[in-house]
Wavefront OBJ file of the C-alpha trace (Angstrom):
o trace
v 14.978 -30.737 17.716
v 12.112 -33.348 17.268
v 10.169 -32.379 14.066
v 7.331 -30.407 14.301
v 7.953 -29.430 18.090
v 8.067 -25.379 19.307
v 11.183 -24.504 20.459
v 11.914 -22.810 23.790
v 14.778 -21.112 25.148
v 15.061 -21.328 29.114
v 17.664 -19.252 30.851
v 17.714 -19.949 34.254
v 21.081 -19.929 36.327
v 20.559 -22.134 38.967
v 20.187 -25.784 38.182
v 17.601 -27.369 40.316
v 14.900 -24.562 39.221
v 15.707 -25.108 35.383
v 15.454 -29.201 36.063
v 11.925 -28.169 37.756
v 10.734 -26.114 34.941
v 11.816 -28.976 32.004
v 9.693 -30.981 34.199
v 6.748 -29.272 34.351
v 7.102 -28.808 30.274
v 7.827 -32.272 29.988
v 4.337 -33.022 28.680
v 4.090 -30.230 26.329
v 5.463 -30.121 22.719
v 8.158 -28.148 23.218
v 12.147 -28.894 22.596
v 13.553 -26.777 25.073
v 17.161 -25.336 25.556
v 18.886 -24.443 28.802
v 21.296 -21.432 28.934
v 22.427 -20.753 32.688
v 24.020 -17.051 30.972
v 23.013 -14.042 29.715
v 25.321 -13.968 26.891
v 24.615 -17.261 26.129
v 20.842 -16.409 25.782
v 21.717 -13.712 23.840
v 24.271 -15.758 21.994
v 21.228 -19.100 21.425
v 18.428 -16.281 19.598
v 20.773 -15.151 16.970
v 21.815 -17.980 16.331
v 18.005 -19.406 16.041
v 14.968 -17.866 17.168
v 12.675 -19.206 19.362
v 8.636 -18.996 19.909
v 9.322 -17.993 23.348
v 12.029 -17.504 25.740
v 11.796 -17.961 29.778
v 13.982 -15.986 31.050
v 15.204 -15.722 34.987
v 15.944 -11.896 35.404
v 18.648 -12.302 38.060
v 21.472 -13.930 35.629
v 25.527 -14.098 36.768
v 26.520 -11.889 34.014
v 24.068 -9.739 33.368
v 20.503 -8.373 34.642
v 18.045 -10.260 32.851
v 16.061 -6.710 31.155
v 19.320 -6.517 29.133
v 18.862 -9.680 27.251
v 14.845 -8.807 27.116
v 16.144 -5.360 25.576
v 18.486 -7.030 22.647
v 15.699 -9.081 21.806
v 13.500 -6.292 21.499
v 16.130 -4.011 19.622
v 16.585 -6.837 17.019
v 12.593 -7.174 16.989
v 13.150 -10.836 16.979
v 9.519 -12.303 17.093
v 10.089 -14.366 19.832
v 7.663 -14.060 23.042
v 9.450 -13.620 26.319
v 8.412 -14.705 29.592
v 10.426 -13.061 32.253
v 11.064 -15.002 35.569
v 11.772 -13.055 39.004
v 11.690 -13.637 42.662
v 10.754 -9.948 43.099
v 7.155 -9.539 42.899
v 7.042 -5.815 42.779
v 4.521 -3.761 40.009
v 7.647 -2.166 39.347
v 9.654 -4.879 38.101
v 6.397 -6.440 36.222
v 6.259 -2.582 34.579
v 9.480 -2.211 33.125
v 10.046 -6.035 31.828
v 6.628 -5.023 29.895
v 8.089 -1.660 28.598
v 10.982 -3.633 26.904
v 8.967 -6.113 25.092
v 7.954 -9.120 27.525
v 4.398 -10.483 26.798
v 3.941 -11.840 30.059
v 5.967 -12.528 33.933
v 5.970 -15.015 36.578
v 7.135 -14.511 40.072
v 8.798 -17.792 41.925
v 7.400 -20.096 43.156
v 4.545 -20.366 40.757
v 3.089 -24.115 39.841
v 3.495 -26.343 36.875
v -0.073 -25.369 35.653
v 0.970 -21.658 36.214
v 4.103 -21.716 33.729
v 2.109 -23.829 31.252
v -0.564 -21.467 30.415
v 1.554 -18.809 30.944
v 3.298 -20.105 27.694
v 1.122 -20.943 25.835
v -0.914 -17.899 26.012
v 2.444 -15.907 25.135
v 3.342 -18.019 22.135
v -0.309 -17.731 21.012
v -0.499 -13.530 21.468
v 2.993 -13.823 19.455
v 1.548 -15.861 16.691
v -1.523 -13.581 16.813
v 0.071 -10.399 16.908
v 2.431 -11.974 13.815
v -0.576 -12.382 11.804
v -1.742 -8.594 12.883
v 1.772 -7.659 11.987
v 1.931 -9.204 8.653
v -1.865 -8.011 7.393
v -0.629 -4.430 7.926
v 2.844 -4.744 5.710
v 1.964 -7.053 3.479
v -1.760 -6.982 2.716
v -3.294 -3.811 4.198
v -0.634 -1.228 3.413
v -2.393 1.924 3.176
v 1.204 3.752 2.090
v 3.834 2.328 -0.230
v 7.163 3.867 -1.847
v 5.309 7.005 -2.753
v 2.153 5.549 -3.332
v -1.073 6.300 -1.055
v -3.884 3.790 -0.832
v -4.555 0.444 0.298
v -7.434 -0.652 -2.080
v -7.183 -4.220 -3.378
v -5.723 -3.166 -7.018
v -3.510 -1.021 -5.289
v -2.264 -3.956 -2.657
v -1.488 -6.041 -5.859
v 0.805 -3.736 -7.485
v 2.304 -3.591 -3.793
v 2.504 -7.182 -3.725
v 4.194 -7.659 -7.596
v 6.404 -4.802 -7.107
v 7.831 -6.629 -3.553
v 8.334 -10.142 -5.669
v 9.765 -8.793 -8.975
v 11.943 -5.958 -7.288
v 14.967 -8.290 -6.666
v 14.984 -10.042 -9.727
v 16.968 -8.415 -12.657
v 14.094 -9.295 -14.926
v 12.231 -6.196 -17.301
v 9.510 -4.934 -15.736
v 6.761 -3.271 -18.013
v 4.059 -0.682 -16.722
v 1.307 0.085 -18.360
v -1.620 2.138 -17.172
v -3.579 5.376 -18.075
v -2.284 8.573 -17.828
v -1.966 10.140 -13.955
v -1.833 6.275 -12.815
v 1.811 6.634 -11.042
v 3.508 4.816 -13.577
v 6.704 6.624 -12.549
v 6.175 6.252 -9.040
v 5.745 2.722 -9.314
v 9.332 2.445 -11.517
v 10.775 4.528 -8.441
v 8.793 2.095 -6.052
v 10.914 -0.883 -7.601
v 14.206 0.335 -7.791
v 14.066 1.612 -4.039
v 12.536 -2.033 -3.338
v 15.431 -3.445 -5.335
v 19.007 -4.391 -4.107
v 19.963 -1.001 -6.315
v 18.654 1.388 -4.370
v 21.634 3.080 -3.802
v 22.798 3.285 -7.246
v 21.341 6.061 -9.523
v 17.749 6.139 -10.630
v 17.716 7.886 -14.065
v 13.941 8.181 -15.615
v 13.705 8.892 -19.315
v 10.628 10.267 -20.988
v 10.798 9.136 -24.638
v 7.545 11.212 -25.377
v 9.162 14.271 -24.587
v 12.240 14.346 -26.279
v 12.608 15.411 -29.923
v 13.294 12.089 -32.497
v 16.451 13.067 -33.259
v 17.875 13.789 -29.965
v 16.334 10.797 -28.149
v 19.246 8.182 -29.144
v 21.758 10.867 -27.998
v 19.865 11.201 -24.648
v 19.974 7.399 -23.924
v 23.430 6.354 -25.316
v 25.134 9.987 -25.072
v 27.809 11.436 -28.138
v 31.132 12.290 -28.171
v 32.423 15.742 -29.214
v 31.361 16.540 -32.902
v 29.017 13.734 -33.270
v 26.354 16.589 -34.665
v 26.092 20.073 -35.183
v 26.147 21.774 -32.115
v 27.799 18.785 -30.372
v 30.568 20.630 -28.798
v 31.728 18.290 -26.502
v 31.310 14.876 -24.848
v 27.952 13.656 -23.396
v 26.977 10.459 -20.816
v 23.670 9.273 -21.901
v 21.017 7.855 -19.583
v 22.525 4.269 -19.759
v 25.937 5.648 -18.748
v 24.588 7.077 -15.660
v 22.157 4.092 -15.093
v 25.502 2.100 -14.379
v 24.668 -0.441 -11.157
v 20.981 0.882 -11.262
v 17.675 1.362 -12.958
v 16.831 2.970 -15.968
v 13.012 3.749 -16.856
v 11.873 4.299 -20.403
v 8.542 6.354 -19.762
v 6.373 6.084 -22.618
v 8.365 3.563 -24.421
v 5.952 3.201 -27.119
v 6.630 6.323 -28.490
v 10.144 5.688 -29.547
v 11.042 5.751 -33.194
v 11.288 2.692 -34.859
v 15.089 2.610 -35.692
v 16.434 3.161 -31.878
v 14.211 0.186 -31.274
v 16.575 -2.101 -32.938
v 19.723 -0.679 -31.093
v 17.672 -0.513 -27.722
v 16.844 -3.915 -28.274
v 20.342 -5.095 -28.850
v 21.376 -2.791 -25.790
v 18.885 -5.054 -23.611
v 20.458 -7.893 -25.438
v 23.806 -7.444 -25.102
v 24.389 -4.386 -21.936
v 26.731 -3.335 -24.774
v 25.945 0.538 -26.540
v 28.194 2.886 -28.487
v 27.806 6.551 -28.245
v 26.565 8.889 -31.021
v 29.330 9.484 -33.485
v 31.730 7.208 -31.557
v 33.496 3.999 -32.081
v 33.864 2.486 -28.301
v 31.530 0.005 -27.187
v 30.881 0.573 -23.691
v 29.634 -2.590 -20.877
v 27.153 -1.529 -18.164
v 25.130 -3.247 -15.597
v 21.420 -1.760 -15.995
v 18.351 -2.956 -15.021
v 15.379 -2.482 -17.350
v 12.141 -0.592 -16.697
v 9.363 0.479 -19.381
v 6.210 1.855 -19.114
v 3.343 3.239 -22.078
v -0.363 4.627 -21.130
v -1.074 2.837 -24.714
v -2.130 -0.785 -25.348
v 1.540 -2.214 -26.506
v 0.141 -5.420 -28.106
v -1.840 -3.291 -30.652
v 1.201 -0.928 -30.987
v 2.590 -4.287 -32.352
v -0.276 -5.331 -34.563
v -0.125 -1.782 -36.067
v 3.203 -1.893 -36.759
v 4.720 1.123 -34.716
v 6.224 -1.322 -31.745
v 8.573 -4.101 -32.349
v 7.223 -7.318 -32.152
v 10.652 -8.868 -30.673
v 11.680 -5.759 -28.142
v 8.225 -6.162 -26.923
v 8.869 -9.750 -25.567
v 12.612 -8.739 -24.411
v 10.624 -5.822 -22.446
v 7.310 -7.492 -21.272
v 8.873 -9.989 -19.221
v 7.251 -8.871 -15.465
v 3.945 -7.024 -16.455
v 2.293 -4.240 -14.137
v -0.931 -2.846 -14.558
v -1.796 0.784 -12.794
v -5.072 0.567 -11.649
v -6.916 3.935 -12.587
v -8.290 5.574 -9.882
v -12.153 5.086 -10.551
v -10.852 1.290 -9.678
v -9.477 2.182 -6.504
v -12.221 2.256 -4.199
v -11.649 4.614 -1.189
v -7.871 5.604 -2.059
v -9.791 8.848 -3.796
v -10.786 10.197 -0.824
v -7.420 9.440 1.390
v -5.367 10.646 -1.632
v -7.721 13.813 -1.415
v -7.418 14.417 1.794
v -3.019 13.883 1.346
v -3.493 16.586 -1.282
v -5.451 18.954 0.835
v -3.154 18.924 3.338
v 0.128 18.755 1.742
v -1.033 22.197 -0.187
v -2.832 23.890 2.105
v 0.742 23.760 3.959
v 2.395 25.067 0.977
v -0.100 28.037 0.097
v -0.243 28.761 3.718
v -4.078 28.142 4.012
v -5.847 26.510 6.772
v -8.161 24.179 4.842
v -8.094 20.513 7.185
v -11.196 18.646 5.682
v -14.027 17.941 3.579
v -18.048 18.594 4.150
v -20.208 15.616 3.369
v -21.297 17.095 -0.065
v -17.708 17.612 -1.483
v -16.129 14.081 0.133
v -19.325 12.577 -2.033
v -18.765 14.525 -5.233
v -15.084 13.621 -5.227
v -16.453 9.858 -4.730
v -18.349 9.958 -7.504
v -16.461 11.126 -9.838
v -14.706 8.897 -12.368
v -11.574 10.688 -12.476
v -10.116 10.622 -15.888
v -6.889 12.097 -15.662
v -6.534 9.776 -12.683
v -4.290 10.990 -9.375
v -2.552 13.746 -11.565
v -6.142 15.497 -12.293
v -7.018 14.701 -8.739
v -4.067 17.061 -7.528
v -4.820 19.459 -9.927
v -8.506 20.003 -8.749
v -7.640 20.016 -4.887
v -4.506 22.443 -5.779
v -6.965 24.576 -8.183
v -9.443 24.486 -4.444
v -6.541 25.467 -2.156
v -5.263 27.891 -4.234
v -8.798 30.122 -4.936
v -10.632 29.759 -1.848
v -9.696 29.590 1.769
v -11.107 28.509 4.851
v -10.962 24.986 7.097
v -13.642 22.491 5.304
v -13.824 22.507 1.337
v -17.107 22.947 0.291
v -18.703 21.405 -2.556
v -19.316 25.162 -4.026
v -15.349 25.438 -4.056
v -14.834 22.451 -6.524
v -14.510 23.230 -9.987
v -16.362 22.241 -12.536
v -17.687 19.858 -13.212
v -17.541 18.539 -9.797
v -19.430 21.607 -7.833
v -22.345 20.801 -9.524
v -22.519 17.393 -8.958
v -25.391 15.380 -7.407
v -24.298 13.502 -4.719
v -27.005 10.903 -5.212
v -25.124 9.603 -8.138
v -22.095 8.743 -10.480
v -20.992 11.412 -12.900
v -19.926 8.563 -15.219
v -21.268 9.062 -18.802
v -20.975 7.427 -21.723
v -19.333 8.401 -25.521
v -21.249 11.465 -26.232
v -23.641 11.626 -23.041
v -23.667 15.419 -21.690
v -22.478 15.054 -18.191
v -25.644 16.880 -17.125
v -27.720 14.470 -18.269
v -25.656 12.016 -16.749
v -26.083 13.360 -13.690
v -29.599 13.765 -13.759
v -29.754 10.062 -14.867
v -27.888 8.728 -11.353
v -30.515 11.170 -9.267
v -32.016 8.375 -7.072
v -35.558 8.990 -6.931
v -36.309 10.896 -3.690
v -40.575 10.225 -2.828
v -42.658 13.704 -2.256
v -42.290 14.731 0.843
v -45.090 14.413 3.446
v -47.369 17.204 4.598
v -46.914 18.612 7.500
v -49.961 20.587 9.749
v -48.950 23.819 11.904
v -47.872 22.037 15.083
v -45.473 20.394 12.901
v -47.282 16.753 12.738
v -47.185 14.976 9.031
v -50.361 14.133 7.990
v -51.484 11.017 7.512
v -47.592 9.824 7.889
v -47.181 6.280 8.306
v -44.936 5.237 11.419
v -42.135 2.688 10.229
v -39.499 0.772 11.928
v -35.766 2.792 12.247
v -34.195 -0.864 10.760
v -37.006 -0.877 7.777
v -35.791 3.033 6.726
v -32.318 2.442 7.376
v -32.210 -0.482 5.079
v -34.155 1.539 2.097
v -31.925 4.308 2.298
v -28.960 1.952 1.990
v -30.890 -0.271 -1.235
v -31.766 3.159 -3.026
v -28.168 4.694 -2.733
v -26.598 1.280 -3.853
v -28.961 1.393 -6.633
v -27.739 4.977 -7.486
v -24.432 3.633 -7.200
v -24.840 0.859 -9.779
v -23.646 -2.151 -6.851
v -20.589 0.342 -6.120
v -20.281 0.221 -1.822
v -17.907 3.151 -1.649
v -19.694 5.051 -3.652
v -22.975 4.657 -2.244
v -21.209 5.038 1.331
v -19.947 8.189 0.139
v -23.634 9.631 -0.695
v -24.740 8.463 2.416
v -21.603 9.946 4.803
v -21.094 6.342 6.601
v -18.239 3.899 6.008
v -18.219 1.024 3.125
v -17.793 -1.232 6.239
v -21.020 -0.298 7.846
v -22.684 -1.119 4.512
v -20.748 -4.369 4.268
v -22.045 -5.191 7.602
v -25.205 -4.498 7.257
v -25.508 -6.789 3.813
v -23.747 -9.513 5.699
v -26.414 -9.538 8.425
v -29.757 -8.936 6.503
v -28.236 -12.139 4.334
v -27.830 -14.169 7.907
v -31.332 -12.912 9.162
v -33.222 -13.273 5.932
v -31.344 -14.625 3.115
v -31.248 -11.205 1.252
v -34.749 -10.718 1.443
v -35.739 -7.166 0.982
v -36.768 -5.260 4.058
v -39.275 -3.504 2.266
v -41.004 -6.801 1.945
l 1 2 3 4 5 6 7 8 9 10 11 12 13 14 15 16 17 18 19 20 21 22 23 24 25 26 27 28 29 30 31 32 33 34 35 36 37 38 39 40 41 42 43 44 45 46 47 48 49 50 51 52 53 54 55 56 57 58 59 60 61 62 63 64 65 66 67 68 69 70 71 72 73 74 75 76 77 78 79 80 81 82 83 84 85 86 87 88 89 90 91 92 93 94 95 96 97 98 99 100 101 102 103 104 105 106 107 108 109 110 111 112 113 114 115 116 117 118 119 120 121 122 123 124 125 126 127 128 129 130 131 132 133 134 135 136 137 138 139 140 141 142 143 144 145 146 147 148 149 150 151 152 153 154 155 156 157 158 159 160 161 162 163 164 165 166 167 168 169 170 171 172 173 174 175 176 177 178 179 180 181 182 183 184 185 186 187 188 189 190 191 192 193 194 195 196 197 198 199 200 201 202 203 204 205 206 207 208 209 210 211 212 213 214 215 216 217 218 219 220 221 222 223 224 225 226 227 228 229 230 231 232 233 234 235 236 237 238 239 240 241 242 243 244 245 246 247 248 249 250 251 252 253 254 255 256 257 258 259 260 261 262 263 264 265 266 267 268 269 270 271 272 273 274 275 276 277 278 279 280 281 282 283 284 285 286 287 288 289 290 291 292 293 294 295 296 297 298 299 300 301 302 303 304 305 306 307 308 309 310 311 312 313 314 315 316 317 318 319 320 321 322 323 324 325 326 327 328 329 330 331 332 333 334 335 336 337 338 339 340 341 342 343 344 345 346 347 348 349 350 351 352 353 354 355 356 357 358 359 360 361 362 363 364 365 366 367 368 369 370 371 372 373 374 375 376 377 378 379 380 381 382 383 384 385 386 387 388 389 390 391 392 393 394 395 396 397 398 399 400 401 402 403 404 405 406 407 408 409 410 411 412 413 414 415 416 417 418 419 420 421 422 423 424 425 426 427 428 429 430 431 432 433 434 435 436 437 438 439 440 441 442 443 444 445 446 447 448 449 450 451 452 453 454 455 456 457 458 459 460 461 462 463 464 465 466 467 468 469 470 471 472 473 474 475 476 477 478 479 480 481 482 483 484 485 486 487 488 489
């Protein structure tokens, strides 16, 4: 295959009318391969793939739709051309069904079969790039996690290039983040996934009872001991193991855990045996580790064994839009399970929810929508229905306060300022209004809620009940029209 040439894969039976077709191709950059069978077609794109494929539908061996139907089944991104002497609709129809981008029915002219191909191998390459935006950079659902913000498609991203590699993966994030769903997220990403999961939560289990729970005991290793015990790297054999909350483990099973990481040698409580598994390391803390270190409640070397692949959970104030699709998730998914027949949001409550900063994160999230479902009933949440201090939010601005700040006053500090409104006589005219261009209120409404907002799009699409995309475009053409000037002026 000359370098930098597309290949092609022509299966045509009869001789003469494959000799035509290289002929008509012979100016193009293509390095094309001639296959007079189906199974040899079939046989030539496993082997290697090709942009495109011609093929004749009336083969020796086979009908041609059954090669165009392995293709498809493989989802081999190859575009197919199919090639027939029967110009019926219905032949056309079900070649296109089964995957074929476009068809040509004989004769047809050099000029014919060389746009034909390249506009296939272009929609291919185009739809390729479609394909890959929405699996690899504008997932909106993940492993368990909802949301395709830009923090959120970054984790996605890490978690898809660390996930195969044995390497220690440490996750760190607020509380609520989804630090567990993210450790799940890896090892079901990971070529472990069918080996056991085990999750460990070193906050919640007692001091002296934690080293038993991760390295097990054997029978009278304590009082109460009465028999044998796998711990939590026994079971973790071939898998993953996630230490939730790592930081909070005491000080003296940090030098065994870190010679267990060392080594993927442990003993058990009161027993003599060392014991050899194959485990694959994953931590997480909602505290800052480094000054765990400086303070002296963290070991300085376990932390470097552990913080090899770093993972940060955005919190969900940072998350743009997710807020309101994880809402929505939420409302659904428990209005099935309480057997109400709540479906949406009104304006007021998909703002509030906006606004809010959220922080206990996703977990608070479902509490409040569960806490809605749960007391009130009906088929659009009302703001009225959301706790506080949420149902007595103004829309017009952020309920973020600082240190100390009562959140009233915060709220009454976002208010955007709203002018008097006009007078109006008794046949309903305002007096004395002044007549302005749609475009020149339009664009005021959309300064004074992104000054409410502090900058934030989302937030000040939220108050308004558009999209952040309308907003977006709307900034992106003043800017072309007028270089940012204000309409106002």
């Amino acid at each position: 295959m000359t370098a930098g040439n597309v290949r092609i894969l022509l299966v045509e039976d009869t001789l003469p009318l494959a000799r035509a077709y290289q002929e008509y191709l012979a100016g193009e950059p293509y390095d094309i391969l001639h296959v007079a069978r189906g199974e040899d077609a079939i046989r030539a794109v496993e082997e290697e793939v090709p942009a495109a494929v011609i093929l004749d539908l009336q083969l020796p061996d086979m009908n041609g739709i059954e090669v165009l139907k392995h293709i498809h089944a493989r989802g081999l991104p190859c575009a197919v051309v199919v090639v027939t002497a029967n110009g019926s609709v219905n032949v056309a129809v079900a070649a296109m069904r089964e995957g074929a981008v476009d068809f040509l029915v004989k004769p047809f002219t050099a000029e014919r079969l060389i746009y034909t191909l390249r506009n296939a191998i272009e929609q291919r390459r185009l739809s390729r790039i479609v394909e890959t935006y929405q699996t690899e950079i504008d997932r909106g659902e993940y492993h368990g996690f909802i949301g395709s913000s830009l923090a959120m498609q970054a984790v996605y991203r890490t978690i898809d290039s660390a996930a195969t590699s044995r390497a220690t993966i440490f996750i760190c994030g607020e509380s609520g983040t989804g630090k567990e769903i993210c450790a799940e997220a890896i090892h079901r990403q990971s070529p472990r996934r069918d080996r056991a999961f085990v999750a460990l939560n070193c906050a919640a289990i007692p001091h002296e009872l934690i080293e038993s729970e991760i390295f097990g005991h054997v029978k009278g290793a304590y009082t109460g001991a009465v028999g044998g015990r796998e711990g939590a790297a026994a079971r973790a054999d071939g898998g993953t193991l996630f230490l939730d909350e790592i930081c909070e483990m005491p000080l003296d099973l940090q030098v065994k855990l870190l010679r267990f990481i060392q080594t993927g040698t442990f003993t058990k409580v009161g027993g003599s045996e060392l014991e050899k598994v194959d485990v694959r390391f994953v931590c997480a803390t909602n505290r800052d580790p480094l000054r765990e270190v400086e303070e002296g409640r963290f070991r300085e070397d376990l932390y470097y064994r552990l913080h090899v692949i770093p993972i940060h959970m955005p919190p969900l104030r940072e998350r743009e839009d997710d807020v309101l699709r994880l809402a929505e998730h939420f409302l659904l998914q428990f209005s099935k399970e309480e057997g109400r027949r709540f479906r949406s949001f009104a304006p007021a409550a998909r703002a509030a929810i906006a606004l809010y900063d959220w922080p206990g994160n996703v977990r608070q999230l479902q509490n409040v929508i569960r806490n809605v479902v749960v007391l009130n009933d009906g088929e659009v949440v009302e703001r009225g229905m959301l706790p506080e201090p949420l149902s007595a939010a103004e829309t017009g601005g952020s309920l973020h306060r600082s240190a100390g700040q009562p959140i009233h006053d915060a709220r009454r500090a976002a208010r955007p300022h709203v002018p008097p409104q006009l007078q109006v006589g008794q046949a309903g005219r305002e007096v004395g209004a002044v007549i302005r261009p749609l475009a020149v209120i339009e664009r005021e409404a959309i300064e004074t809620a992104l000054e409410a907002a502090d900058g934030n799009v989302p937030r000040a699409a939220a108050m308004l009940d558009i999209s952040p995309s309308t907003i977006y475009r709307k900034i992106s053409r003043w800017e072309e029209d007028g270089q940012g000037k204000s309409a106002a002026g």
